[in-house]
Each structure stands twice: as structure tokens, then as C-alpha cells.
C-alpha positions in Angstrom: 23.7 -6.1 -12.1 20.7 -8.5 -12.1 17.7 -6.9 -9.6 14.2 -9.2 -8.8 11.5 -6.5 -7.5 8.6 -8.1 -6.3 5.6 -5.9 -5.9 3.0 -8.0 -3.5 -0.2 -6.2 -3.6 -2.4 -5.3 0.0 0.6 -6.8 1.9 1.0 -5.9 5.7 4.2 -6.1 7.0 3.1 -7.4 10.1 1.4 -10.6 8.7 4.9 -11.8 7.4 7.1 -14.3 9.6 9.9 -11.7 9.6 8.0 -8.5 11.2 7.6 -10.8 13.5 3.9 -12.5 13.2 3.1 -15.4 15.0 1.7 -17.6 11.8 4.2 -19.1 9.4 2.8 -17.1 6.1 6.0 -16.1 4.3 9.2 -18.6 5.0 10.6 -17.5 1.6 10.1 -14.0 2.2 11.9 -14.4 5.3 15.0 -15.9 4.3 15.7 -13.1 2.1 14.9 -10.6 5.3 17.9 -12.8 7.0 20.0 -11.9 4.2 19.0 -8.7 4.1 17.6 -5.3 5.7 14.3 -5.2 6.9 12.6 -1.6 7.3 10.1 -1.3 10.1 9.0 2.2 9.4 8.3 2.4 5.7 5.0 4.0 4.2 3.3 4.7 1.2 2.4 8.6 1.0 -0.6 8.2 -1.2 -3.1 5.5 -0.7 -4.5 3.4 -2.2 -3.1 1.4 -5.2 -3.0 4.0 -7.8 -1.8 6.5 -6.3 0.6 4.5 -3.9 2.2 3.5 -7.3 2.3 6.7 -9.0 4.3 8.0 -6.4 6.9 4.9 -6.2 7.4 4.8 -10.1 7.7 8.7 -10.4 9.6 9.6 -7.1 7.0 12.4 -6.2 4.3 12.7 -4.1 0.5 13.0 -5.2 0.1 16.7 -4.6 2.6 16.9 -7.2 2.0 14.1 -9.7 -1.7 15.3 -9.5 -2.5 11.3 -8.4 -4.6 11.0 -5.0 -7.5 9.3 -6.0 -9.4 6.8 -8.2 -11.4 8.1 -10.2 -12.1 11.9 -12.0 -9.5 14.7 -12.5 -7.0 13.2 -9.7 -6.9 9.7 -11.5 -4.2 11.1 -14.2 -1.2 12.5 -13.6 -1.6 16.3 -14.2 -0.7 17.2 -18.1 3.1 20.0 -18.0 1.3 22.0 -20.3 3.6 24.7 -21.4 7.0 23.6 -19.6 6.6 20.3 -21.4 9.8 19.3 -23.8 9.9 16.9 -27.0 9.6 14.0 -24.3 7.5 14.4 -20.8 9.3 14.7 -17.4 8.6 10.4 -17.5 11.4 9.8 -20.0 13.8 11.2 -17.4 12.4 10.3 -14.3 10.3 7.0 -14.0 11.5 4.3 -11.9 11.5 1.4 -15.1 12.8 4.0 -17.8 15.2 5.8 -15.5 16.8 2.4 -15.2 16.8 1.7 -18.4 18.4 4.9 -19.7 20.7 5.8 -16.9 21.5 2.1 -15.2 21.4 0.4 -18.2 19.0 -2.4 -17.5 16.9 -4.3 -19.0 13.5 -3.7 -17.4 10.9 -6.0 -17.6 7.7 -5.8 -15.7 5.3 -8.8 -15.7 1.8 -7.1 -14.3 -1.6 -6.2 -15.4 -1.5 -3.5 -13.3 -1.6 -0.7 -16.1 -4.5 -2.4 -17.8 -6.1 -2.6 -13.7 -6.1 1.6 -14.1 -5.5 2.6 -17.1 -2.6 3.8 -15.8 -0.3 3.5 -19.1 2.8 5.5 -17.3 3.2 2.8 -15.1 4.9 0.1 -17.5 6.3 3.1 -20.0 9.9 2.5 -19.5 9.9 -0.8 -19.5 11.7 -2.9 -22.4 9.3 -6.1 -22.3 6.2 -5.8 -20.4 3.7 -9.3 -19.7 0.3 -8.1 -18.9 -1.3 -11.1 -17.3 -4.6 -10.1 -18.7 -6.9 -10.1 -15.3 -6.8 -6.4 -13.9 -5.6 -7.6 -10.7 -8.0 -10.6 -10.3 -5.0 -13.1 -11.2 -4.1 -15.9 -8.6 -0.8 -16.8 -8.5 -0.6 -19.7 -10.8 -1.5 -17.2 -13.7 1.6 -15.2 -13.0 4.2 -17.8 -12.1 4.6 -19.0 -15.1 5.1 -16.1 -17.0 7.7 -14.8 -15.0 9.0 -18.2 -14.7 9.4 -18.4 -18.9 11.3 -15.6 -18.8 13.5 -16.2 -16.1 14.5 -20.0 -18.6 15.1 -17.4 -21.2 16.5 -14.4 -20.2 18.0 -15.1 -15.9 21.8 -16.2 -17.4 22.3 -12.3 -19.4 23.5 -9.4 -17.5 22.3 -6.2 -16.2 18.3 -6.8 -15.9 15.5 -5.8 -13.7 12.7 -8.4 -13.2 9.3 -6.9 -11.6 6.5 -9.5 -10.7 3.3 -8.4 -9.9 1.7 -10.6 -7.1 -1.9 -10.2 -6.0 -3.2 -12.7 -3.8 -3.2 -10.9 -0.8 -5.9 -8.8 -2.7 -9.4 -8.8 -1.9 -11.5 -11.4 -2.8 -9.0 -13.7 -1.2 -8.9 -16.2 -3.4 -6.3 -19.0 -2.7 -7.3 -22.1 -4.5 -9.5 -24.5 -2.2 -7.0 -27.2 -2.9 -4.5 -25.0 -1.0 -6.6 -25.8 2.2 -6.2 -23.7 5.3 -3.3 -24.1 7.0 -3.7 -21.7 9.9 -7.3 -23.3 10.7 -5.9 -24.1 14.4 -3.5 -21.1 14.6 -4.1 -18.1 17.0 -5.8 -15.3 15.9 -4.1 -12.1 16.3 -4.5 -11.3 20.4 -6.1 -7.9 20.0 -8.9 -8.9 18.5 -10.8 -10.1 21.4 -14.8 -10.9 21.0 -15.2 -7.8 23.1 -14.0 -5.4 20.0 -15.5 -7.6 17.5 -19.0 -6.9 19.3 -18.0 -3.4 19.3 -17.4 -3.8 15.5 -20.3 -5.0 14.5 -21.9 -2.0 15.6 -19.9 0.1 13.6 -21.1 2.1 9.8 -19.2 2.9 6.7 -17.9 0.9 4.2 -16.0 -2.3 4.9 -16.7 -2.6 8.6 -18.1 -6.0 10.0 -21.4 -5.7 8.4 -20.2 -4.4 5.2 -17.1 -6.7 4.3 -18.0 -5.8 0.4 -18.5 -2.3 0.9 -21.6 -1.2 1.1 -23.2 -4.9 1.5 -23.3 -8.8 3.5 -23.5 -11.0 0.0 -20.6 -12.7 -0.2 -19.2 -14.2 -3.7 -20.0 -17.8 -4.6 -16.8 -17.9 -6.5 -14.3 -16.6 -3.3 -15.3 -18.8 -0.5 -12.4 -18.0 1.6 -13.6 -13.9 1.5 -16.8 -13.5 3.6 -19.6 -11.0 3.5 -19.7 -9.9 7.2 -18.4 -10.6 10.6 -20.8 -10.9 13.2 -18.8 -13.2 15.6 -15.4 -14.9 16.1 -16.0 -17.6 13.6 -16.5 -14.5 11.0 -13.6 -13.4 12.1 -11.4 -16.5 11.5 -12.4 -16.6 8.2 -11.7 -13.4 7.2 -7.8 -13.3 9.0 -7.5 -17.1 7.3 -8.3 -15.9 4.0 -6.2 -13.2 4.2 -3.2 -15.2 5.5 -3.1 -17.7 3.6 -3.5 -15.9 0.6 -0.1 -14.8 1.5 1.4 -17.9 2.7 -0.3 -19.6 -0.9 1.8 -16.2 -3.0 4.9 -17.0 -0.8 5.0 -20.3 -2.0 4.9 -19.2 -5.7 7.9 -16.3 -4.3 9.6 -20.0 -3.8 9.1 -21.0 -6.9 10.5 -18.0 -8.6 13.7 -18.5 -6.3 14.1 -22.3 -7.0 14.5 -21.1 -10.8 16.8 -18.5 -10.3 19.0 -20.9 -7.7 18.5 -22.9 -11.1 20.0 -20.9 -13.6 23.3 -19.8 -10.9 22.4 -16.0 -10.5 20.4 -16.1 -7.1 23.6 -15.8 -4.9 24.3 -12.0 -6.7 21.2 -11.1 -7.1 19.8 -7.9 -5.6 16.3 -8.9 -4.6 13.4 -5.8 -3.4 10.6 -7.1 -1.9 7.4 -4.3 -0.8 3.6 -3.5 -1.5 1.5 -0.8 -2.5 -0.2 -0.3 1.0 -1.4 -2.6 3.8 -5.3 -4.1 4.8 -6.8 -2.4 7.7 -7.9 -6.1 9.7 -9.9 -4.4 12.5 -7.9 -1.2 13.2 -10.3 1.8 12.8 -13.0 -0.9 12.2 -12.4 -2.1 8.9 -11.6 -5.0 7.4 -10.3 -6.3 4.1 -9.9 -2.8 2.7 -7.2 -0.4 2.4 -9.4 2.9 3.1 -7.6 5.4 5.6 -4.8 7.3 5.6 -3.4 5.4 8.9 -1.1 2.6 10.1 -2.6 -0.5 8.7 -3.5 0.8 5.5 -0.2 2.9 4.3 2.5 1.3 6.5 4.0 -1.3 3.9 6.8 -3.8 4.0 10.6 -3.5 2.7 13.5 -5.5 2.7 16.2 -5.2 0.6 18.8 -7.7 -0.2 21.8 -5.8 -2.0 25.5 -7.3 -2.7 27.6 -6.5 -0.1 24.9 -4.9 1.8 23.9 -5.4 5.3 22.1 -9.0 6.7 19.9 -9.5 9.5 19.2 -5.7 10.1 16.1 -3.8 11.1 16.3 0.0 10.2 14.3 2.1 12.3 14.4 5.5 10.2 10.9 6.8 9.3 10.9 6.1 4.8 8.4 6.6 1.8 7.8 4.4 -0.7 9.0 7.4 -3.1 12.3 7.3 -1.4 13.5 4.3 -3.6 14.8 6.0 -6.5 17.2 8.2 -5.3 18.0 5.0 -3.2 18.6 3.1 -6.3 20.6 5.9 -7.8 22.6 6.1 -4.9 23.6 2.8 -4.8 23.9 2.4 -8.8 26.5 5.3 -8.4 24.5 7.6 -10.5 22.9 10.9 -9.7 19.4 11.6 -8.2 16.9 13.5 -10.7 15.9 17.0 -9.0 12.0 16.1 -9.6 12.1 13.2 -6.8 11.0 13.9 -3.4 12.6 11.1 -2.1 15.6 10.7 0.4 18.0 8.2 -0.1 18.0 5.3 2.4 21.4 4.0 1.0 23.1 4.4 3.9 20.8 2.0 5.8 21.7 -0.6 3.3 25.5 0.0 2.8 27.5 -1.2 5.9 29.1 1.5 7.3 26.6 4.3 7.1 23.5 5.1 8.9 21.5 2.4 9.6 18.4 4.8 11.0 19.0 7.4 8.4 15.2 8.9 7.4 12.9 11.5 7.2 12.2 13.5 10.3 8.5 12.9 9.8 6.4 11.0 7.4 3.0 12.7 5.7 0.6 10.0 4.6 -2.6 10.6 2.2 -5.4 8.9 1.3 -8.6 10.3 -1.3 -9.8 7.1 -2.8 -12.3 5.7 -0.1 -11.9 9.0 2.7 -10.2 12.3 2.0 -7.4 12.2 5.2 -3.6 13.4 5.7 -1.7 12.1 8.8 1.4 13.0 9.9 3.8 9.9 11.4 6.6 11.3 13.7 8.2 9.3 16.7 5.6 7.0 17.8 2.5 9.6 17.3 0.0 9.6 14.3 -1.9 12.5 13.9 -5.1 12.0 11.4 -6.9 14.6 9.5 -10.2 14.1 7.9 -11.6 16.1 5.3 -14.3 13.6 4.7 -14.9 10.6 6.0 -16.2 8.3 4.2 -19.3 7.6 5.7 -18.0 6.0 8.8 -18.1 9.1 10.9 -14.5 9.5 11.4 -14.1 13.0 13.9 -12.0 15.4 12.6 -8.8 14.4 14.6 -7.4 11.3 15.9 -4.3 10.4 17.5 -2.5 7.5 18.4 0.3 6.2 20.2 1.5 3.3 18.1 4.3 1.9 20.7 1.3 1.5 22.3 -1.6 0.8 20.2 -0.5 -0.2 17.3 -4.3 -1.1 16.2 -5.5 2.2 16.7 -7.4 1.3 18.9 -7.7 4.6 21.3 -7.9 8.0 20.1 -6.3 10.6 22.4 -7.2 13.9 20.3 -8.8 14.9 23.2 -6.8 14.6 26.3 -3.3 15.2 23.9 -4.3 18.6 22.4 -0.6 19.6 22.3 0.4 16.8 20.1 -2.6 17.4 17.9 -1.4 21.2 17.2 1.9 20.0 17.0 0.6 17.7 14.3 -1.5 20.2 12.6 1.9 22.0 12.3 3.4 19.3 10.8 1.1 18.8 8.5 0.8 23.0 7.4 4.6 22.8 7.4 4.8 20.0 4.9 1.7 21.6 2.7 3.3 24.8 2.4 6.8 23.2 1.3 4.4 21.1 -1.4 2.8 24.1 -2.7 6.3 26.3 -3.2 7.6 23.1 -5.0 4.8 22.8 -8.1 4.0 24.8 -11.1 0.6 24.5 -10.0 -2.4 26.3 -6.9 -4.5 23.6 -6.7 -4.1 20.4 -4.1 -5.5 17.6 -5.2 -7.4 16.9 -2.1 -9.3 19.5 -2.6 -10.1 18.2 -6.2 -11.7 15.6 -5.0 -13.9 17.0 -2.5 -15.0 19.8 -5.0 -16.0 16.8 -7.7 -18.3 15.2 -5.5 -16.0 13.4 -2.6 -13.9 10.0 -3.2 -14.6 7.7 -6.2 -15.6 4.8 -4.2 -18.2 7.1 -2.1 -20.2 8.9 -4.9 -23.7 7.9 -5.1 -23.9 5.4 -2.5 -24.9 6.9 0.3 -29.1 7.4 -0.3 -28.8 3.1 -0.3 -26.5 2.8 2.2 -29.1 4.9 5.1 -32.0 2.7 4.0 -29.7 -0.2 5.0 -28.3 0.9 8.3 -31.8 1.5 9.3 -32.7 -2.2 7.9 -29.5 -3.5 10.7 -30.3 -1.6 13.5 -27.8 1.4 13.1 -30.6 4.1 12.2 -29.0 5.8 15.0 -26.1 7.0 12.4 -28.7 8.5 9.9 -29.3 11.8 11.2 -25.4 12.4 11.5 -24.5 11.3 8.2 -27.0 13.2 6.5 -26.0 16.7 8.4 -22.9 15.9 7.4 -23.2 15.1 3.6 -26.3 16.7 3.0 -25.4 17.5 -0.9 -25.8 13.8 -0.9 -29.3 13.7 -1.3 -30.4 16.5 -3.2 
């Protein structure tokens, strides 16, 4: 069994040929979707990268792991303490060492993402590991060729597991100026008229149009393509043409990689996994180039699997975490899920013959990096929850219809209250099922409100008034102080 895992970072599924966007970003992505099964509905349940990762590589959610945020207490995985054995719960359950010990591969990760956040777990079961030395500022042309070397080496033996790290999609976009722009005369996505760009640009928090670096306009001399603000259509170009063709310039490295395994004879039986960590909000709640919300852009993620003997050319429809791959894998491995994972097998939507639109009945999806927010995803409704916001005055609850408005573009809280309480019992159901299932009384959440609020808030906000009033959003002081006063004592 040879598997190639590619984990692009910040990639939206819906910026990739196959999920149907109207650029041509990803034609060697898609050919494997053709081959393959492509899953519309697939989330991360912890946002943003570190925790999105702890929960794929240990099968559990963050209100277990302890991982929610990125910074403080709920940056590490919580210790076992007293229930801990000779080797931690990792040796038996972590995606890379679980299929080492119990698949019998040869795992091999080439990433700096470890080094990124100290987050030594993530690599631990790995056999060879190939940090590529940048913390996530690599380009692609640093990391082709390492996995390329070993793929001369090593593609020909049996029974391996290959994961390559990509990270162009990544903030700054930074696709090499020799790469050009090929989307320069390509439409713009249509929802994005000038009319919500203008109501952008009056907007406040981090990362909206006049804060593309978080909580400033000065762009970086040394990533043209990633701009500081967006205060018209042109802004906006620059910012979607980054982005894009920081995938399209990754996809053609993905080519690359594929070229050398056609090379060596293994690409025909080669189970291939292709996903992210979490999407980029472009627009939808007013942000751009940031993955800061627990909501649609941000956590919904791509996945397409190509297995042997598996399905081609099929879209599931069956609601999925990103946690929900390991008992996949077992499944499909023939071997048994650990009880630790939270996940549910999506085999069957892989395996002809068995449910294609197997799932979860609902999905809840986190985020306490950037805002402190749990949504609920069931049908076409997403109920939000915020606990605090960020700084971009977020109310309490928002709902969307995302048949409809996908963009979340129209909250309907309001005039849908019995959606809203029927989310708000979603969301109590799944909490109380999360606290009967853990060794421990405290929800991480909560952690991070009680040490100050999320990592990439803390501290800013004195700074960030003085400048709203400097660009003629003074109007947002008042309200942001009432509502984080602790901020300024």
C-alpha cells in the first residue's frame, strides 16, 4: 500500500477547478477529483492551523485534546496526568504513528509545520521527517525538491505514506513574480460586486479591507502580490489574484510530484488524499486573507480521495470532519478504529457499494485563535455563536442559509429565531456529549477567554481605536470599548 497525503495549507475548496470555480487554478488537483471522490461538505472542527491539525492527526476534537487556540494554556495538548501509561495516548492513536504501528507503513512527513508551532506531536510518529526549515514561509520550490529526492529514493519500496506540506496558498501570497498572473483578465468571483466592496471598506476588526495585515494598511515590499488594503475593485483584484494563483503556482509543483511518481511506475496504485487545514475568508463576513471565524469560508476545507478500487467521479454530500479520517483509514486498512477518536468513518462513501452520503447528522465547528465562536452546520443552516468577537463587532448570533448565501452575506438571526434555538440546542447537545466524554471540567473556550481573549487579539486593541478614529470609523469606538473594557485598564 503506497498513500501520497498532500496537506495544502489556507486552501478553499471552492477556488479549485473541481468544486467547480470558474478560474483554471488546479488542473492537477482535478484530475485526481475525476479519479476520485470529491467531498462537498467536509470541515475542520477547530480553526485555525493548529488546532485544525491537532484534531486531524489525533482523531479528537479540541475540547478534548485541550487545542483551540494559538497561544497560552490551549496551545498544548492537555498533559494525562495520572491515567498516563509508559507511553502517552500518541503512541496509540496519532494519525503518522498509528500507521506506522498498526498499518505498517512507512511514514514520512516532509513539513516545517512542527517547527511553525512548536507543535512536536505533530511529526511524532513519523519514520523520516524533512523540516523545510521556513515555519510555513516556504514557496513551493523549497519543498518540491525535497519531496521529490525522496520520492528517486524511496517511490519503488512498498507499504509507505508520503505527506507534503504545501503552503502557497498562505498569506503573504507569495508566488514568484516570474510566475506572472495568469488570471489578470479572468472574472472576479460575481458576488463581489463594488457595491459590497464599498460596504467593506467601512467595516472594523482585523483583516477587513482596511486592515489586510491585521491591524494595519503597510503592505510588505517583499510580497507584492499580497496588498495592504482594499479600497476599490482594483484592490480587490489583487488580493483574489494573489490568492489564486498562489494555488494555481502550488498546483503546478502538485504536477511535478505526479510526473515523478508516473516516473518511477507506482502512480496508477497509488492512493492519493488531497485536503487543507481550513479555508480564507475572501469577503464573507468582511474579511479577507485570513482564516478568523468559525464559519463557512474559514473551516469548510477540501477532500478528495483517490483509493484503489474506490469510487471515480463522485461528489459525496454527507456532512464530515477533518477528524473523521482515521477511523476512515482504519476502515479501509481493515484494521480497528481506536476508542479515543471522535471520528466517523466515511468509508462507505469511498467503497462502491456503500453509502455514498453517509455522515454526521450535524457538524460543530470552533474557532479561538482570532474570535472565540462555535457554529453548528446542519442541512443548509449555520448557526454562529460568539463569545468574543474579535474586535469586529460580531452580534451574538448569526445565521445563514448557505444554498442560498453561501458568502454569508445575510444574517437571519432575527427573523429565523426558531432555527437559532434549534441551533443553540445543537450546539448544548453536542457540549454536553463533549464534557461526559473527558477526564476533565474545563472547556477550552473558556480558557481562553479567562487568559485574556484570543492570542492574536491581546494587546492590540488601545492602537487599533486610535486608528479607526484616524480612517473615519470613530463611530465603532464607543462600542468596542463597552464591550472589552478590561482592555484598557
Amino acid at each position: 500500500m503506497r498513500i501520497l497525503f498532500l496537506d495544502l495549507d489556507t486552501l478553499r475548496a471552492d477556488h479549485l477547478g473541481c468544486y467547480g470555480y470558474h478560474r483554471n487554478t488546479s488542473p492537477n488537483i482535478d484530475l485526481v477529483a475525476a479519479d476520485g471522490v470529491r467531498f462537498d461538505n467536509y470541515y475542520c472542527p477547530d480553526a485555525p492551523c493548529l488546532p485544525s491539525r491537532a484534531a486531524l492527526i489525533t482523531g479528537r476534537f479540541g475540547i478534548h485534546t485541550g487545542v483551540v487556540g494559538h497561544g497560552g494554556t490551549t496551545a498544548d495538548l492537555r498533559l494525562e496526568g495520572p491515567r498516563r501509561g509508559f507511553h502517552s495516548f500518541l503512541n496509540h492513536q496519532q494519525l503518522f504513528y498509528w500507521l506506522a504501528k498498526q498499518a505498517g507503513l512507512r511514514t514520512v512527513s516532509v513539513s516545517p509545520f512542527a517547527e511553525r508551532h512548536s507543535a512536536w506531536w505533530f511529526t511524532a510518529g513519523c519514520v523520516e521527517t524533512y523540516n523545510t526549515g521556513r515555519g510555513g514561509m516556504e514557496s513551493a520550490e523549497e519543498v518540491t525538491p525535497v519531496a521529490l529526492d525522496w520520492i528517486e529514493r524511496n517511490a519503488t519500496q512498498d507499504n509507505w505514506l508520503l505527506h507534503i506540506n504545501y503552503w502557497d496558498p498562505h498569506t503573504p501570497y507569495r508566488a514568484p513574480a516570474d510566475f506572472g498572473n495568469p488570471f489578470q483578465n479572468d472574472p472576479l468571483p460575481g458576488w463581489l460586486t463594488p457595491e459590497v466592496v464599498a460596504e467593506h471598506v467601512k467595516a472594523v476588526g482585523p483583516h477587513t479591507a482596511r486592515e489586510i495585515q491585521m491591524y494595519h494598511s503597510n503592505p510588505d515590499p517583499k510580497y507584492p502580490r499580497h496588498p495592504g488594503e482594499i479600497l476599490d475593485m482594483d484592490g480587490l483584484r489583487r488580493m483574489i489574484d494573489g490568492y489564486d494563483c498562489g494555488i494555481a503556482y502550488m498546483d503546478g509543483h502538485i504536477g511535478r510530484i505526479f510526473k515523478a511518481l508516473e516516473k518511477k511506475g507506482v502512480m496508477d496504485d497509488l492512493a492519493i488524499i488531497i485536503t487543507s487545514d481550513h479555508g480564507e475568508n475572501q469577503g464573507e463576513l468582511a474579511i479577507y486573507g485570513e482564516h478568523a471565524t468559525a464559519d463557512h469560508g474559514t473551516c469548510r476545507i477540501p477532500m478528495i480521495v483517490r483509493w484503489p478500487g474506490g469510487r471515480k467521479r463522485y461528489a459525496g454530500q454527507g456532512l464530515h470532519y477533518n477528524l473523521d479520517l482515521l477511523p476512515t483509514l482504519a476502515e479501509l486498512l481493515g484494521k480497528p478504529a481506536m476508542p479515543g477518536w471522535d471520528g466517523k468513518s466515511y468509508a462507505a462513501a469511498i467503497r462502491p457499494g456503500g453509502d455514498p452520503d453517509c455522515g454526521h447528522e450535524n457538524l460543530v465547528i470552533s474557532q479561538c485563535a482570532h474570535v472565540c465562536q462555535r457554529s453548528v452546520r446542519w442541512g443548509d443552516w449555520l448557526y454562529m455563536r460568539t463569545y468574543h468577537d474579535g474586535y469586529h463587532l460580531f452580534p451574538d448570533e448569526m445565521l445563514f442559509n448557505l444554498k442560498d448565501d453561501p458568502h454569508e452575506q445575510h444574517n437571519l438571526a432575527t427573523e429565523r429565531r426558531d432555527l437559532c434555538l434549534e441551533g443553540v440546542y445543537r450546539l448544548n447537545q453536542w457540549h454536553d456529549d463533549m464534557m461526559k466524554t473527558m477526564p476533565y471540567d474545563v472547556d477550552p473556550l473558556w480558557t481562553v477567554i479567562r487568559e485574556g481573549g484570543p492570542f492574536h487579539t491581546k494587546g492590540f486593541l488601545p492602537a487599533y481605536v486610535k486608528r479607526l478614529e484616524a480612517t473615519g470609523r470613530g463611530w465603532a469606538v464607543e462600542e468596542l470599548k463597552k464591550r472589552h473594557p478590561y482592555e484598557f485598564k
